[in-house]
N, C-alpha and C positions, 0 to 999 in steps of 0.2 A: 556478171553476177557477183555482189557481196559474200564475204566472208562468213557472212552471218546466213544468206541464204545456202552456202554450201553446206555449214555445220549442220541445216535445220535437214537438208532435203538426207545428208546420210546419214541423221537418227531414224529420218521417217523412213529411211533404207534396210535399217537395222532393224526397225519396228515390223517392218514387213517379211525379213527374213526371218525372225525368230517367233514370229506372231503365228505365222503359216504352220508351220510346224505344231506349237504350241496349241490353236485350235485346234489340228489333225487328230495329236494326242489324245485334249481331251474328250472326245469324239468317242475315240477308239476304248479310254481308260471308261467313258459315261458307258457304253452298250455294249464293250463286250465285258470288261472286268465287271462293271459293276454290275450287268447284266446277269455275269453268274452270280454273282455272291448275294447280290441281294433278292433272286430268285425265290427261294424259301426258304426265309429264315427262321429260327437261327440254326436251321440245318446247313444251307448254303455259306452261311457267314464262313468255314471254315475256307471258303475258296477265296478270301480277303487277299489280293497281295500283300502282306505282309509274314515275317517270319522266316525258319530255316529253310522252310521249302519250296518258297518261291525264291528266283535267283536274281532278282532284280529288284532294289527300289525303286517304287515309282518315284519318289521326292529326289532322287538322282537328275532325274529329268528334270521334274516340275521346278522345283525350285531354282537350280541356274538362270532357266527358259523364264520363267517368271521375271525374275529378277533385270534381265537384261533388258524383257518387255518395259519392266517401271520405269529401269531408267531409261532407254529409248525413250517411250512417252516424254516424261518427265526432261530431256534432254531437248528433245526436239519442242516441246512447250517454251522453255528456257530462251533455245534459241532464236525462237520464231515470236516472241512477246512482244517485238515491235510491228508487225506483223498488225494490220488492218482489222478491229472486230471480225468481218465479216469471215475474215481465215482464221484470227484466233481462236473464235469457240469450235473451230473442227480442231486444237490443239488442246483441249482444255479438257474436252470431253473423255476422249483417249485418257489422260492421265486419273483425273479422277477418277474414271470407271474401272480401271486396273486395282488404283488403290485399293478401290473398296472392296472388287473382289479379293483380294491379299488379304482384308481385314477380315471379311465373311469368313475364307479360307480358315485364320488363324484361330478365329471367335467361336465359329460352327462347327467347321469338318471336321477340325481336329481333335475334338474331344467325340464327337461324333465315332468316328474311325476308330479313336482306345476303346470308348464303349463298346461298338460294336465286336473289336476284333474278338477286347478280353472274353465278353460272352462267347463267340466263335470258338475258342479254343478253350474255354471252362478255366478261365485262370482265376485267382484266390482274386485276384482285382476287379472283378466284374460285377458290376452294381447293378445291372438290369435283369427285368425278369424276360421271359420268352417272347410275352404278348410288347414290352415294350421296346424288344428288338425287333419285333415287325414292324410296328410304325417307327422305330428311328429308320431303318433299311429304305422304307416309304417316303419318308420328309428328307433323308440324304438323296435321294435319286431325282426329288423333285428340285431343291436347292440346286442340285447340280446343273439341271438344265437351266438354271438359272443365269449358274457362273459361266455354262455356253454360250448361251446367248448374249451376256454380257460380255465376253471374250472376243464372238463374233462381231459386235455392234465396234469394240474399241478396234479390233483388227479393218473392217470398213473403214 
């Protein structure tokens, strides 16, 4: 075995370790966290992981795990470009679909998540009204299962 197939097979090793996880998570962040909070809002929005009284950030997680995902991908693409069409678009796919959920992530959720929270908690920053925190609550939960199955397709 080449040098090059050794580097490709322990990205796609590392993709697999961090990937596993990384779907579990957000699994568990889609139906049960957002489960609560976006329940009924903007009552439930209070239950937002975010702030002093939850003890955890999620982006503690997500973003390492994220992160290691791209490059994985993006490594094991790298190393594996000499790699036969027929194996490189299962290389290709993985990488770009990461990206873009990272972009969605950065583009969507996150202004998503300030809006929603600042409503949630009545801060002087909160630009929405009641009725249009229900449908953001609505179109975050649906996008979500989006970036799952997105997650799961690239983890396959």
């Amino acid at each position: 075995m080449t040098r090059r197939e050794n580097i490709t097979k322990a990205f796609l090793w590392l993709a697999v370790l961090v990937g596993g996880p990384l779907l579990g998570a957000k699994l568990f962040d889609l139906i049960v966290l957002a489960g609560a909070w976006s329940a009924h809002p903007p009552h439930s929005l209070a239950m937002m992981p975010y702030g002093k009284a939850w003890p955890v950030d999620t982006g503690v997680f997500f973003i390492p795990f994220s992160a290691a995902m791209l490059i994985a991908a993006f490594g094991a693409l790298a190393a594996g470009w000499t790699t036969p069409w027929r194996y490189r678009w299962l290389l290709c796919v993985p990488s770009l679909g990461i990206l873009a959920l990272l972009v969605l992530t950065v583009i969507a959720f996150w202004p998503m998540n300030a809006a929603l929270w600042y409503h949630g908690i009545a801060s002087p920053r909160d630009t929405i009204s009641d009725a249009e925190s229900v449908a953001m609550a609505r179109q975050w939960v649906e996008l979500d299962w989006v970036r799952v199955a997105g997650a799961a397709a690239a983890f396959v």
